[in-house]
C-alpha positions as CSV (number, residue, x, y, z in Angstrom):
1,X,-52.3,197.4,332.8
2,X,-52.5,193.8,333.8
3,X,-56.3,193.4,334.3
4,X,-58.1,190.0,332.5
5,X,-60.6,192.2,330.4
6,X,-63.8,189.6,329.0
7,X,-65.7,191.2,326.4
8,X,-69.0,190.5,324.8
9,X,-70.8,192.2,322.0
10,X,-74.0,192.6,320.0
11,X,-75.4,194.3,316.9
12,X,-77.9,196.9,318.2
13,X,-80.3,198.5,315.3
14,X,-77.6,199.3,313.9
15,X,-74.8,199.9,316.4
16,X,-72.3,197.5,318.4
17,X,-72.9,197.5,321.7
18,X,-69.6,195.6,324.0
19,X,-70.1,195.3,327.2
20,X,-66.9,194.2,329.4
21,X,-66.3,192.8,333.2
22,X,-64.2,196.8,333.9
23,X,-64.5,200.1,333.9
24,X,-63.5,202.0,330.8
25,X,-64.6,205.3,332.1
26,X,-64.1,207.0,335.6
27,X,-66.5,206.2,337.9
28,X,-70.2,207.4,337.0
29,X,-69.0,209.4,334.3
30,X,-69.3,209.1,330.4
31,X,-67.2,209.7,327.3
32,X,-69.2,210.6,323.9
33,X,-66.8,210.9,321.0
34,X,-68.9,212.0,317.7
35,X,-65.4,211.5,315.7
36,X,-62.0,209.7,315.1
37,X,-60.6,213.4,315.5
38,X,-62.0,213.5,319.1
39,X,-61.7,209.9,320.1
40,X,-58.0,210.5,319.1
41,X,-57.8,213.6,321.9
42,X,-60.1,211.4,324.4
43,X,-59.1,209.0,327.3
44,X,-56.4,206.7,327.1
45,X,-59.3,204.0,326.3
46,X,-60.4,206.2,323.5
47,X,-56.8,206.6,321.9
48,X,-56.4,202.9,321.9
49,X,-59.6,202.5,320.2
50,X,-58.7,205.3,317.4
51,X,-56.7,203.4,315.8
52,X,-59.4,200.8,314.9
53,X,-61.1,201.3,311.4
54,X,-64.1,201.9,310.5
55,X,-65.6,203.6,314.1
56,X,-67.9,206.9,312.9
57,X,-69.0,207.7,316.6
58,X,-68.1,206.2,320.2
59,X,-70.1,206.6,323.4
60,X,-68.4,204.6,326.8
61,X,-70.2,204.6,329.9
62,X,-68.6,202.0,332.9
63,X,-68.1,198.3,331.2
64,X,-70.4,199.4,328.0
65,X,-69.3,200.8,324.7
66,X,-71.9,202.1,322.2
67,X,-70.2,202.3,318.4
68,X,-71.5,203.4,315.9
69,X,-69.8,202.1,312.3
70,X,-69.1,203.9,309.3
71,X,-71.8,203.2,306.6
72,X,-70.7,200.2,304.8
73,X,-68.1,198.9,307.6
74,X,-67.9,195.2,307.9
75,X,-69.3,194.5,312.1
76,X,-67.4,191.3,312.2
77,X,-64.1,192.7,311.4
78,X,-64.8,195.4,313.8
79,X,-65.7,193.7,316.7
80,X,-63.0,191.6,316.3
81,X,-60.8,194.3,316.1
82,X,-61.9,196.4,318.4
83,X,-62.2,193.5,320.7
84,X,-57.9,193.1,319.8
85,X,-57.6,196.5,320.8
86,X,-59.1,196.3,324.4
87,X,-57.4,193.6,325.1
88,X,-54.1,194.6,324.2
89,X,-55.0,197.8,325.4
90,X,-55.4,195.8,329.4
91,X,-52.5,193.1,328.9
């Protein structure tokens, strides 16, 4: 994909939220992955994103990711990479 993906995040009681400029998900639809397992059987999105560490649960709707961290995972290292991964996921 050659698409210029901009991404922005925010903690969220206790889950990142990332909301980007395109679509991660088919039109209208959503993708709920309650584990790495699933995430690494999901969309081609989701795949990309299993290889980050330190994601416990991953809901995408549109533009917007909800993650939710493992306990005790460090939300700056994961937002930066999981911020890595979309992009090289779109270059």
């Amino acid at each position: 994909m050659s698409e210029y993906i901009e991404i922005e995040s925010e903690l969220d009681d206790g889950a990142i939220v990332f909301t980007t400029n395109l679509s991660l998900t088919a039109k209208g639809q959503e993708e709920a992955y309650a584990t790495v397992e699933a995430l690494e059987e999901g969309s081609p999105v989701a795949q990309a994103l299993s290889l980050v560490p330190g994601i416990a649960a991953l809901t995408m709707r549109g533009g917007q990711i909800i993650l939710t961290p493992v306990p005790d995972a460090d939300d700056h290292a994961l937002v930066a990479d999981v911020t890595a991964a979309l992009k090289e996921f779109f270059l």
